[in-house]
N, C-alpha and C positions, 0 to 999 in steps of 0.2 A: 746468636741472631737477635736485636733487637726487632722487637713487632710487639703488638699489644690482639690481647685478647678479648672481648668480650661477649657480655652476657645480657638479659635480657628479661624484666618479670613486669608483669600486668597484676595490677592488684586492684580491683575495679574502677577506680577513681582515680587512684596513685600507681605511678611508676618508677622501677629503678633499674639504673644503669649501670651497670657493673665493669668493670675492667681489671685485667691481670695482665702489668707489663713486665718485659724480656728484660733481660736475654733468657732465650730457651737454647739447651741442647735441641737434636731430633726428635729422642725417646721424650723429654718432658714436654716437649711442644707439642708434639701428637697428644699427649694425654689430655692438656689444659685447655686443645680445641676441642676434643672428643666430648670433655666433659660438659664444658660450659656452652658448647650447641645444644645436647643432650638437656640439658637444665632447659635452656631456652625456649626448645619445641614443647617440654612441658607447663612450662611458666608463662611465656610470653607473650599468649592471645589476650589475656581476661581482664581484658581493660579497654577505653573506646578505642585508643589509637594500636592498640597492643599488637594487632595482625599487623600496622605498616613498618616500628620498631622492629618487632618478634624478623621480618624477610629483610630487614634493612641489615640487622645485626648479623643475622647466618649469610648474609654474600660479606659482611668484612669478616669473620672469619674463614671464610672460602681465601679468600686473598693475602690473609695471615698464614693459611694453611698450604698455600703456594709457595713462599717464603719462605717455610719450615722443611717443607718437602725436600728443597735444595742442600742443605746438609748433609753433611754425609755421617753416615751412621756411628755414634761411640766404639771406638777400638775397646776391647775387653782389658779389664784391668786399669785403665784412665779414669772411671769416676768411681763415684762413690754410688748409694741407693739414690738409686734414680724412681721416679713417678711410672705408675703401671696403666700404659696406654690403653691396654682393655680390647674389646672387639672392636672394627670400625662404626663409623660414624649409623654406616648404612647397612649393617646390620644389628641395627640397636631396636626395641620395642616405639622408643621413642618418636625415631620414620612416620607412624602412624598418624602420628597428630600434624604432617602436612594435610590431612585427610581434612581436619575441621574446615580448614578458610575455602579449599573447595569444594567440600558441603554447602559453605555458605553461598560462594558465585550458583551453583547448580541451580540450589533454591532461587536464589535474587531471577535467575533468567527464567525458571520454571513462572514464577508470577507475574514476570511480564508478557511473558509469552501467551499465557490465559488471560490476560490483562487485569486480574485479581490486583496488580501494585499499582498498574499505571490504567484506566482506563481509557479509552480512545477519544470517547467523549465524556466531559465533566457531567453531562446530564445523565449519562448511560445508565440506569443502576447496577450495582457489583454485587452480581448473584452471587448467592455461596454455593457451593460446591456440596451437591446431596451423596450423602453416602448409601450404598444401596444395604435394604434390609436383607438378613439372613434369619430362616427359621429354625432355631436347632430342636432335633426333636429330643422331650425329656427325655434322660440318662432313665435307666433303668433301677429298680431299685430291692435291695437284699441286704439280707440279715446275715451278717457272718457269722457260725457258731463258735463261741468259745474256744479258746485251745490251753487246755491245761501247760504252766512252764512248770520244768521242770525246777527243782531247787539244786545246786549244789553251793561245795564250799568251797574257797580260790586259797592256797595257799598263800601265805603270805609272801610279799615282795622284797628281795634282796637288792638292796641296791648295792650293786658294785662301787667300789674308791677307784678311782683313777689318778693317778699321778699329777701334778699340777702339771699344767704346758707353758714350757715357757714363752717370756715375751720378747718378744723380737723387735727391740726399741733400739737405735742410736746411743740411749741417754745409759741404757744396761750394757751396751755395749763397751761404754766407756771405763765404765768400772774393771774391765778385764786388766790383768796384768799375770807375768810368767808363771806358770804353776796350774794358769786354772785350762778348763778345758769348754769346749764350743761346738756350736752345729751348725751346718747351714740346712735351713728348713725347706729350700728347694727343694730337695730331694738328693741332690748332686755330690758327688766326689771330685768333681773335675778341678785342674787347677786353677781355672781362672772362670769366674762366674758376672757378668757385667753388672747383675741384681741381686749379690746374694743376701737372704735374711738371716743375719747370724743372729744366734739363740746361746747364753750362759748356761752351761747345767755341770754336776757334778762330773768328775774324772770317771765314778766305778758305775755309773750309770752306763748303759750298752750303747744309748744312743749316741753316744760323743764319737765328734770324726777328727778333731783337732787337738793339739795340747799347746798354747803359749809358751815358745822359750823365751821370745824377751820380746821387749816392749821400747821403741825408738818414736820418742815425742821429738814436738816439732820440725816434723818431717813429711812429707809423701812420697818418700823417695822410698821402690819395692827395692831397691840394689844394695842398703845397705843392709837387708836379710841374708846378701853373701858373708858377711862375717859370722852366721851360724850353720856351721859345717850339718846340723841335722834338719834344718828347715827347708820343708819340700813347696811350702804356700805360702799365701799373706794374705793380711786383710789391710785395707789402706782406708785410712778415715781421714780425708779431704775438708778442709773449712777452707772456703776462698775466700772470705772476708774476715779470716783471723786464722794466718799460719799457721802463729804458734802453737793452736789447740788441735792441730793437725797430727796423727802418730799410724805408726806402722806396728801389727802384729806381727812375727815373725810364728808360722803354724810347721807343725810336726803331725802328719796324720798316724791318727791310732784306730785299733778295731777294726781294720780292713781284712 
């Protein structure tokens, strides 16, 4: 889906305009509006014009978001790590800060309404507004006696070694070839995963759910994993803008 996304920031004086154009699948187009609305409601008042950008910007992503909407969801197994959509829009903390610009209208009609902004007449004078006195009566006042602490002594602190975690990088991913073994950080065993994070680590490590038997560059094609009679998965690493760097895992699960 071609559509353009944008964003939106008030910097008192200065503003900037941001945009991130398509194509988007479903799942990344969800994310890149989520996100950059999100950015928006927080960035976008604090500047003079910032409040008419900041509503101008979230109804064209409303209408990019309409657009997106019409797709139909990635079949499992067809792409590659895709963008993580997150909560929606309108349940973000974000929401909140439509709160500001109608702060502002409340106030603006609040002092017209007392005629504090506008008065009726240019000669009228503009009372201020008395706040009434309150008497609080003195706190009381005491002496707290002492309380002896006790002393003790802490043992000393053991810090536990934890095992390095692996990184769940595209660029680590690539370095794979037959022999080594893998994880998906999901959580999951299943055979086909639309996002999964695959993670390098050692064979005799427990963690591991895969083993590489072989390794088919430039390719995306999962079918040619039929010519390895022990391969139950795969991993497919998609470049649509350079085939050739494209290659298929051919996986064997272990440790189950």
């Amino acid at each position: 889906m071609e559509t353009t996304v944008r964003g939106h920031q008030g910097i008192i004086v200065i503003m900037r305009f941001l945009k991130q154009h398509g194509p988007f699948c479903r799942v990344c187009g969800d994310a890149t509006v989520r996100n950059m609305s999100a950015r928006t409601l927080v960035q976008g008042w604090w500047s003079y014009l910032g409040a008419v950008f900041t509503i101008v910007t979230l109804l064209l992503n409303l209408g990019a978001h309409n657009k997106i909407k019409q797709l139909p969801p990635p079949a499992p197994g067809t792409h590659g790590p895709q963008l993580d959509p997150g909560v929606p829009l309108s349940k973000r903390p974000h929401m909140f800060m439509l709160l500001l610009p109608a702060g502002w209208i409340i106030t603006v009609i609040a002092l017209i309404a007392t005629g504090a902004l506008f008065p009726k007449n240019a000669s009228d004078p503009v009372h201020p507004i008395v706040m009434p006195t309150v008497s609080v009566p003195p706190m009381p006042t005491y002496s707290p006696q002492p309380v002896p602490m006790p002393t003790y002594t802490l043992p000393p602190l053991v810090t536990p070694t934890l095992p390095p975690v692996p990184v769940a990088t595209p660029e680590v991913i690539d370095q794979a070839k037959a022999g080594d073994c893998l994880r998906n950080e999901n959580g999951t065993t299943a055979t086909h995963d639309p996002n999964p994070r695959i993670t390098m680590l050692a064979c005799s490590d427990s963690r591991a759910q895969y083993k590489v038997l072989w390794k088919y560059l430039a390719t995306s094609d999962e079918k040619v994993c039929d010519q390895q009679p022990k391969a139950d998965s795969n991993y497919i690493r998609k470049y649509s803008g350079s085939p050739a760097l494209s290659y298929v895992l051919c996986l064997q699960s272990i440790n189950n």
